[in-house]
C-alpha positions as CSV (number, residue, x, y, z in Angstrom):
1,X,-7.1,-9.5,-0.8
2,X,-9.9,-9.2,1.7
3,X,-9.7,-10.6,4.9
4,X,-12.7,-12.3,7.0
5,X,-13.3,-11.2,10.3
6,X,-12.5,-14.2,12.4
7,X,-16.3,-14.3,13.5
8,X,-17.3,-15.7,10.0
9,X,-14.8,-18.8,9.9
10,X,-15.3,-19.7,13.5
11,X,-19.4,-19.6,13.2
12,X,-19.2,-22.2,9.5
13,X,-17.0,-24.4,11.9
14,X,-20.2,-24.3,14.5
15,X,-18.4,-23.2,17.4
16,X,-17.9,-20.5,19.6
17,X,-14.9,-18.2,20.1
18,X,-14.0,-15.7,22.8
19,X,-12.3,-13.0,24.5
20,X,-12.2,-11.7,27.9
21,X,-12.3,-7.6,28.3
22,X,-9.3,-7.0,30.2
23,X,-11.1,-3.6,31.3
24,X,-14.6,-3.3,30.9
25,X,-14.6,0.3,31.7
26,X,-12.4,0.6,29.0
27,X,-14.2,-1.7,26.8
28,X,-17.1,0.3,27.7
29,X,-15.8,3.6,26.9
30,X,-14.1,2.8,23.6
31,X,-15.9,2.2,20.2
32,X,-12.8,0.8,18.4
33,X,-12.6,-1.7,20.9
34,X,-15.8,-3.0,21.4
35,X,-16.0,-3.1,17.0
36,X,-13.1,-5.1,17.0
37,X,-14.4,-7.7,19.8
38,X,-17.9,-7.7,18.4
39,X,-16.4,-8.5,14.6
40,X,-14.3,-11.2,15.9
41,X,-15.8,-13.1,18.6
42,X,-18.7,-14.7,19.0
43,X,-18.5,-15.3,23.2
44,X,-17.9,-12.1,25.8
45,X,-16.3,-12.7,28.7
46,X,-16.5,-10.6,31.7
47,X,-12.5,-10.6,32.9
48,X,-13.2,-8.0,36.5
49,X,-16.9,-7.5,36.1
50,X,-18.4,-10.3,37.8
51,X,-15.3,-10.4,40.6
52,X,-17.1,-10.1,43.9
53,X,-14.7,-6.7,44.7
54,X,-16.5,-5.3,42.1
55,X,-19.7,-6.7,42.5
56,X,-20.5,-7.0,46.4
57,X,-20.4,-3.9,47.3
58,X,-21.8,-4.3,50.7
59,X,-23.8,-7.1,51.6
60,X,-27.1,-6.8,51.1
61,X,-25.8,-4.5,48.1
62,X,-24.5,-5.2,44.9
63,X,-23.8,-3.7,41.8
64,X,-24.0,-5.3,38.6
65,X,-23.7,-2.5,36.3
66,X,-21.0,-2.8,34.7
67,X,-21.6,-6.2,33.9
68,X,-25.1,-5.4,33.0
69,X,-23.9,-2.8,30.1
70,X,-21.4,-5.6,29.1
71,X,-24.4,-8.2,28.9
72,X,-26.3,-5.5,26.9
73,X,-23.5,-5.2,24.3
74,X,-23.2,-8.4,23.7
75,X,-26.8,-9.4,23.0
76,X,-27.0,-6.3,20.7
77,X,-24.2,-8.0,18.3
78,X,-25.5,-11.9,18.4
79,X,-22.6,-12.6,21.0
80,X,-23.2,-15.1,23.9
81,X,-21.8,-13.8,27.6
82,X,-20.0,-16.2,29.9
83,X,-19.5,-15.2,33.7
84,X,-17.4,-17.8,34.6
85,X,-16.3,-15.5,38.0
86,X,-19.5,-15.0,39.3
């Protein structure tokens, strides 16, 4: 018996199903993970990325590259990105 990624049966219900990454860096860094969250889920969600400890750095200065290789993932498999700390 084959199983369907969760992906399929949420996109015929015409809705949209997410995860946070609980550590982008490791998120980032690992290939299993990001094949399992891309499969399944249909929404990324930033959990730290967008946090302004990681982000503002030092007013003017901020780094969003983390969140940017996160975005960049995401658009690569069809997902949609929610930053709902930023």
């Amino acid at each position: 018996m084959s199983l369907s990624p969760l992906r399929e049966l949420v996109d015929r219900g015409h809705f949209t199903l997410g995860a946070a990454t609980i550590s982008e860096r490791c998120f980032l860094a690992n290939a299993a993970y990001q094949q399992l969250h891309t499969q399944h889920f249909s929404l990324l969600v930033p959990d730290n990325a967008l946090k302004c400890h990681r982000v503002c750095l030092e007013p003017p200065r901020y780094d969003f590259t983390v969140a940017d290789a996160l975005v960049e993932i995401a658009t690569q498999h069809g997902q949609k990105e929610r930053g709902p700390t930023l």
